[in-house]
N, C-alpha and C positions, 0 to 999 in steps of 0.2 A: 248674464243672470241665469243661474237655475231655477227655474218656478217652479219646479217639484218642491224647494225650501219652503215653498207658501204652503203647503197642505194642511190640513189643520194639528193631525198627529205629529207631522213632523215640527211645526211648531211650538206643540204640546213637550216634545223635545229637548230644543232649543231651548226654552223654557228651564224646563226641570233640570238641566246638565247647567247653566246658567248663574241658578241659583244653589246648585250644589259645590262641592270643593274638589270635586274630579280634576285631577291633574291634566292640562290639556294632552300630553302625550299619552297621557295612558288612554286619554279618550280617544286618539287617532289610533294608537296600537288594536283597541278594542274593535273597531271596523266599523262600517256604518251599514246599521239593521236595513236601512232602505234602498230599496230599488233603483237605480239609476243615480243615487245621492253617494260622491263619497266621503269618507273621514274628513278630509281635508276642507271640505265643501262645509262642512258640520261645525267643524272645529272652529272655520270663519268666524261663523254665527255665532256661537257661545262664546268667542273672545268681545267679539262686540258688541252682544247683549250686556256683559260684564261691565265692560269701559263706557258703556253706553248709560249706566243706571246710576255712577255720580254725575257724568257731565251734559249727561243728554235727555232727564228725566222724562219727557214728551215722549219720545223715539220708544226709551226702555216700556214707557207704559202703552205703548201702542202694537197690537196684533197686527202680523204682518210687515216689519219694517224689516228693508233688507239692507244686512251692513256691508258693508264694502273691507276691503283687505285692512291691515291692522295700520299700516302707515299712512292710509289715508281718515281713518278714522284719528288718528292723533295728532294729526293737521290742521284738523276741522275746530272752527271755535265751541266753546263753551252754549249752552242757551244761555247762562248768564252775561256772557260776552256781547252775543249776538242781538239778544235783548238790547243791553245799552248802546251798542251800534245804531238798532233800528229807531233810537229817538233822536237820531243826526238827520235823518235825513225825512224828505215828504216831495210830495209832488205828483203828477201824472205816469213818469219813467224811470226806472232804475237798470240800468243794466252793468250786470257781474264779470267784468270782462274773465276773471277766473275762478269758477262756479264753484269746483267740487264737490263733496254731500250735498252742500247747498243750504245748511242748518243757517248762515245769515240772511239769505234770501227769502226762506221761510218767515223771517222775522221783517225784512224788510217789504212783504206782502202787507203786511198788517198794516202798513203805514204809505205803502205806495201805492196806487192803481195796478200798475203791472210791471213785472218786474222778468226780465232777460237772462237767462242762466244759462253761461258760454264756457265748454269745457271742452280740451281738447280731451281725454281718456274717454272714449266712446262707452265703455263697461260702467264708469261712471257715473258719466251723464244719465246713461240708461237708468240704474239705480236711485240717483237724485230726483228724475222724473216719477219712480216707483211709486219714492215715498212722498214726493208732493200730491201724490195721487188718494194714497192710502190717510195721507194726513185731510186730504180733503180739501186745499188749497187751489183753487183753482186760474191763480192771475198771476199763475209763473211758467214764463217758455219756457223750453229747453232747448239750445244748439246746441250740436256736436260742434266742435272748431277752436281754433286761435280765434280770443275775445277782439285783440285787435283789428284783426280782419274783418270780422262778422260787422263790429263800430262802423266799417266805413260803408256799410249800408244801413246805417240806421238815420232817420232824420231828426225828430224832438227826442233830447236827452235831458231828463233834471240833473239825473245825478249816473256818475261813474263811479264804480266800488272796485277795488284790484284789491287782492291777496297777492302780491308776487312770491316765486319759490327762487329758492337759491339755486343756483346753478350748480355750484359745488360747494366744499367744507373744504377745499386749500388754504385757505386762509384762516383756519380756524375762526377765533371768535370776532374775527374784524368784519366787520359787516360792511358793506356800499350796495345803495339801491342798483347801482351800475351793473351789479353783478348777477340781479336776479332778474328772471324771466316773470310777466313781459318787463321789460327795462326802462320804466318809469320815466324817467331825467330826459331820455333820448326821445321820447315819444308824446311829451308834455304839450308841445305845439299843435301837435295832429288831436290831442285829445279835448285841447281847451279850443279849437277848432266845432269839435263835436259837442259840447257841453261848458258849462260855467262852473257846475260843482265836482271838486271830486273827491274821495274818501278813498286814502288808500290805510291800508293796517298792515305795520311791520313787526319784524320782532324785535322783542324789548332791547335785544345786544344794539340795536342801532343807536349810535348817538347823535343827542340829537342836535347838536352843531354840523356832524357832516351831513345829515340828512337837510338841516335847512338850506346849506348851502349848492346841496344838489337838486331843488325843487323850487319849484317859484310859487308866489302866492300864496304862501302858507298863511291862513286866517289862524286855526289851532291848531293844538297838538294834545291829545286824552291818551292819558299813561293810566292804565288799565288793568288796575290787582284784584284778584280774588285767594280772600282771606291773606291779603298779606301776603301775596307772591304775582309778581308783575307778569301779566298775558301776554298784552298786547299795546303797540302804539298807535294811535290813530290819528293822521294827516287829514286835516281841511283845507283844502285848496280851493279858494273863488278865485275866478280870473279875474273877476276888478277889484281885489282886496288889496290896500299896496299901503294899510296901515302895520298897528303895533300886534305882534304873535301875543295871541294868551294864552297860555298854557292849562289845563284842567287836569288835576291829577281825582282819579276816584279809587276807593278801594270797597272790592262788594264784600260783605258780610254778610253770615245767612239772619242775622235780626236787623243789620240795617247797614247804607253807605258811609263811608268818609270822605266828604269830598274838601277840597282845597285848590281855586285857583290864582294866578297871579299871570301882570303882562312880563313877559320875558324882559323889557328895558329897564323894568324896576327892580328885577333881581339884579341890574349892571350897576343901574344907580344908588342903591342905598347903602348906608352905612351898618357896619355890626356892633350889634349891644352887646357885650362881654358880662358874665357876669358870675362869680362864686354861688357853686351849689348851695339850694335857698330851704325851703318844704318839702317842693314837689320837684320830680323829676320829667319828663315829657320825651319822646322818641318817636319822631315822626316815621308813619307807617313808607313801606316798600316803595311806593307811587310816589309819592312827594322825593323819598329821598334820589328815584331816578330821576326824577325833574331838575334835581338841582336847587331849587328854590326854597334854600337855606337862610338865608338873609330875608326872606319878602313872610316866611312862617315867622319869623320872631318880631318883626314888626308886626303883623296882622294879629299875634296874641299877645302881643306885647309883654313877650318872654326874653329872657337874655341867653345866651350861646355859651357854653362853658369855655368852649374856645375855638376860634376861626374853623378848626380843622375836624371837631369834634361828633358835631351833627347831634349834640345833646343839649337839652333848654331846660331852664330852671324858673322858678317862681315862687312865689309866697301863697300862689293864689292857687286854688285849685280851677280848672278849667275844663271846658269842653276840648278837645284836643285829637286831630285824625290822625290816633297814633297810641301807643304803650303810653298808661299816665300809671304813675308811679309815687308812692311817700315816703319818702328820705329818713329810715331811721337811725342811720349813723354814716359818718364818715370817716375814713383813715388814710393816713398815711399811707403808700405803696411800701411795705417793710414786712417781711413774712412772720416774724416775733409779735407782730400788732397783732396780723390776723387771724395769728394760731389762739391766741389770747381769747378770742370773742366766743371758741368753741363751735365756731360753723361746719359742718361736715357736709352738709349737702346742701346744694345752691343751682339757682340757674345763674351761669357766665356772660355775659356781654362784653366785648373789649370796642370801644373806640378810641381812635386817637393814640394806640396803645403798642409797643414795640414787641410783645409776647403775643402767642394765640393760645386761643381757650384752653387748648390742648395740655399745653405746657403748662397752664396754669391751674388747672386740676391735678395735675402730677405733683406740682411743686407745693402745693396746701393742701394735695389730698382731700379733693372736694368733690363728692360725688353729681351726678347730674339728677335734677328736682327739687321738689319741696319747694316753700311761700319765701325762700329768702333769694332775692335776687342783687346780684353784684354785679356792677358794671366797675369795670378797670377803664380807666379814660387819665389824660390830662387836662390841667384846667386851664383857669387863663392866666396863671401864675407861672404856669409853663410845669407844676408840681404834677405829680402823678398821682392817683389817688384811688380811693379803694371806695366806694358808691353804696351803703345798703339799702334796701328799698323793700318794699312791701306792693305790690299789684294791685292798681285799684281796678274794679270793676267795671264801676260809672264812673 
């Protein structure tokens, strides 16, 4: 850390470049006015004052907060993330086995006596101690070190939190806990040794069949969207849990949640209601649809499936629903002479279920993207393909 960034002009700065639209190179080209401070060191700052003012509001509005390099700032969860982490967990102890910023730990203060923040980047750590400083928090350590390591001298644990990192991107989008550091699966024994509870949070690419089968004790699983795009997964593991997984899908919105949960056995066991598009339309948000938990939403709103594979539910009824509700003002035929007929020119596209992509489907009707008419292309449970219009409801 450079503490010359703390001064007050130079923060006055960071600040003003921040909130202006200075191209970050031209800001480093330009050179930095201060003594002993350079571009580079500058340019830090104002990356992550920037990134820091949607996902970080606390941090952005607080003097004095020092950001850390850009890839580790976009690593770090959300305060809305971190937020609903911290009403998982309670007790006397928490500790981080993989700290970082430390923006969850922060949150999990609120809620814990004292809480352990173990990071092996020394620069880091240092930084994360800063701002717990500056934040005014006062019931969060700080070790340098491997979290695991540090674990085996600790004695009363409630709760163990890991972030694991990937090792590498060879594999592209296939994810296994196996693969990331610390290695979860392989060190599960030593850790339910140390503790009963543990909360690990992965990324959403994991699925979550291979993840149950490489973890024990899974109590739940929280699939974790803001605004309709999935964050984060979040494992509950008690060592004496050795009943049924429930799964909790929530999605945060800035006027309120959607939440929806179901036990993972009942999505195995029930049967699917099939049903031709009715009134309303319904389209369950980002979190439910990564959960899987297709069959246990149309029993719980007691909607019908347009078709096994569809992931669209119909009704008469209009309903609360965590997800796009929609009213049905016409329906066609999949035939390009229907649709040109209706005079639609500008539309939002949806395809499920559907052998074309949006792409080609604007090309081939000439349909611009926007405006209040929405189209979903899907097939039904007739096996017909068909043409969806809708109207967006609000409430």
């Amino acid at each position: 850390m450079n503490t010359l960034l703390l001064h007050k002009e130079v923060q006055e700065f960071i600040t003003e470049k921040s909130q202006s639209t200075i191209d970050i190179s031209t800001l480093v080209l330009k050179g930095s006015p201060f003594k002993d401070i350079t571009a580079k060191e500058l340019a830090q700052q104002v990356i992550g004052k920037r990134k820091a003012k949607e996902k970080l509001s606390l941090w952005y509005n607080t003097t004095n907060i020092y950001y850390p390099p850009t890839l580790n700032l976009e690593q770090t969860s959300s305060e809305a993330t971190a937020l609903y982490k911290s009403k998982l967990v309670s007790g006397e102890t928490l500790i981080d086995l993989t700290g970082g910023l430390g923006i969850d730990d922060y949150y999990f203060s609120k809620k814990v006596k004292n809480v352990i923040h173990c990071e092996l980047n020394t620069e880091l750590s240092e930084i994360a101690k800063h701002n717990f400083g500056i934040l005014d928090q006062k019931n969060i350590k700080t070790i340098v070190g491997d979290g695991v390591v540090i674990l085996k001298d600790q004695s009363t644990i409630d709760w163990i939190y890991i972030d694991p990192s990937r090792r590498h991107d060879s594999k592209g989008k296939v994810f296994f806990l196996e693969d990331c550091l610390p290695n979860v699966p392989a060190n599960l024994d030593f850790l339910f040794s140390k503790c009963n509870n543990i909360l690990l949070k992965t990324s959403p690419l994991l699925d979550l069949q291979i993840g149950i089968k490489a973890l024990q004790n899974v109590k739940e699983i929280h699939i974790v969207a803001v605004d309709n795009d999935v964050k984060e997964l979040l494992w509950i593991l008690d060592k004496s849990f050795t009943g049924d997984i429930t799964i909790r899908t929530t999605n945060i919105l800035k006027t309120n949640n959607q939440s929806f949960s179901f036990l993972l056995k009942d999505e195995v066991d029930q049967s699917v209601d099939l049903g031709l598009p009715m009134k309303y339309l319904y389209e369950p948000n980002a979190a439910i649809l990564k959960s899987g938990g297709f069959l246990s939403v149309s029993e719980t709103y007691g909607i019908k499936k347009l078709h096994i594979n569809s992931h669209l539910y119909t009704s008469d009824l209009k309903i609360d629903f965590p997800g796009r509700k929609f009213e049905i003002t016409a329906i066609y035929p999949y035939q390009k002479k229907v649709l040109s007929k209706t005079g639609i020119t500008k539309a939002n596209i949806t395809t499920r279920n559907f052998p074309e992509s949006v792409a080609a489907l604007r090309k081939k009707f000439k349909i611009k993207d926007g405006g209040d008419n929405y189209l979903f292309f899907t097939t039904d449970c007739e096996q017909n393909k068909k043409i969806i219009v809708c109207k967006k409801l609000l409430v």
